[in-house]
VOPAGU-2260 file (C-alpha; in pm, 1 decimal, decimal comma):
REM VOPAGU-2260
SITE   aa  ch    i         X         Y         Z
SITE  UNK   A    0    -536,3    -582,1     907,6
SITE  UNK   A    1    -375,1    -391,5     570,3
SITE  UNK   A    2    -450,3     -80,5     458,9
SITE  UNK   A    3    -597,1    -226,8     130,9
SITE  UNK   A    4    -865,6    -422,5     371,4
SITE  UNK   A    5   -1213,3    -425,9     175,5
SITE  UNK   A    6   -1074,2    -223,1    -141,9
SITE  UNK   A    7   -1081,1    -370,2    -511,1
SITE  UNK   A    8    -754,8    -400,9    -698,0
SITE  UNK   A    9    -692,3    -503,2   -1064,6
SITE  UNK   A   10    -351,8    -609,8   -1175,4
SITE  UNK   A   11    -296,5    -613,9   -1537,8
SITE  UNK   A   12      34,8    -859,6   -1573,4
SITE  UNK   A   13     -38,7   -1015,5   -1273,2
SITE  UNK   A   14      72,1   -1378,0   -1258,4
SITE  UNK   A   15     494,0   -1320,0   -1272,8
SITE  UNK   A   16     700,5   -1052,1   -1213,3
SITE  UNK   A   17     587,7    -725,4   -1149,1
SITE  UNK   A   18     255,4    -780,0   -1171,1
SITE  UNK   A   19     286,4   -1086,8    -912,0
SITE  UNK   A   20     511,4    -903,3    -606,9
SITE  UNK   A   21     193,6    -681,4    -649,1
SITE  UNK   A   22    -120,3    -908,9    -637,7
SITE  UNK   A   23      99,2   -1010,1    -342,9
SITE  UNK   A   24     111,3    -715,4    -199,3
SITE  UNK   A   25    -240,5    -643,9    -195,5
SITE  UNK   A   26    -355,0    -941,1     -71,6
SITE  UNK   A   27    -135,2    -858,2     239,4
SITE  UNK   A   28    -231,7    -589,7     275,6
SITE  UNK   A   29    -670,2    -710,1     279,1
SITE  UNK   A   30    -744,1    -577,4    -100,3
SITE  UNK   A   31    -967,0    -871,0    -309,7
SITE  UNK   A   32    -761,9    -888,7    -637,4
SITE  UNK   A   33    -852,9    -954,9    -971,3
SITE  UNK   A   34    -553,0   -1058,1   -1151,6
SITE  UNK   A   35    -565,2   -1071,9   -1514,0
SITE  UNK   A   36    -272,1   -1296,4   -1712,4
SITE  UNK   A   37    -283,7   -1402,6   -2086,9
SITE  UNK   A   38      18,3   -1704,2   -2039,2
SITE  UNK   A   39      20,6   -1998,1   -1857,9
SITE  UNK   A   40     243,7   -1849,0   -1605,4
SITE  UNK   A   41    -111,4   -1828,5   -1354,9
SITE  UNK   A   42    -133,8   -2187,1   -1297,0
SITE  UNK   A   43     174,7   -2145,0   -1074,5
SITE  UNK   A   44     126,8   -1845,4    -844,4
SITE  UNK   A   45     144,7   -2029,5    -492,8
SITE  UNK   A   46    -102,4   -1680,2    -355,0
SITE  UNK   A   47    -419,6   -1797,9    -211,8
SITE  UNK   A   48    -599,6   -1644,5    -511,2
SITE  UNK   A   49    -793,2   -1712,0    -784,6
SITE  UNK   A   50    -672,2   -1705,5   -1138,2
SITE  UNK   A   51    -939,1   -1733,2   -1472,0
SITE  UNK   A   52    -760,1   -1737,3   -1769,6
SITE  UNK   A   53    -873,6   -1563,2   -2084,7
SITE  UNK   A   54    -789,0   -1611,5   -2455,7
SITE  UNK   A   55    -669,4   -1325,1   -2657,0
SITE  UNK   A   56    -779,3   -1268,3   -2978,1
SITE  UNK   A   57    -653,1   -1041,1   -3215,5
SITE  UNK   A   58    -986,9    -840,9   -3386,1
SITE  UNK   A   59   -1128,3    -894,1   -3697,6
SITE  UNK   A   60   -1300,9    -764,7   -3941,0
């Protein structure tokens, strides 16, 4: 298998760009990625991955 097989990677930006040729990457390579995007651009990786979207808020108070 890869190199990454059985690690943990995070990718901050990962759904284009980037961010993407990396979650790419790593799942190639055997990581389990996490891959954290704040646009819509998630719902169209074509990687055999799974996306969760999260809402940004800006703080208050």
């Amino acid at each position: 298998m890869g190199a990454l097989k059985g690690k943990h990677v995070v990718v901050v930006g990962g759904s284009r760009g980037v961010g993407r040729v990396i979650v790419e990457a790593a799942i190639a390579a055997g990581a389990r990625v996490l891959a954290v995007a704040r646009g819509q651009h998630w719902s169209e990786c074509s990687v055999n991955s799974r996306f969760i979207p999260a809402k940004l808020a800006a703080p208050t108070g």
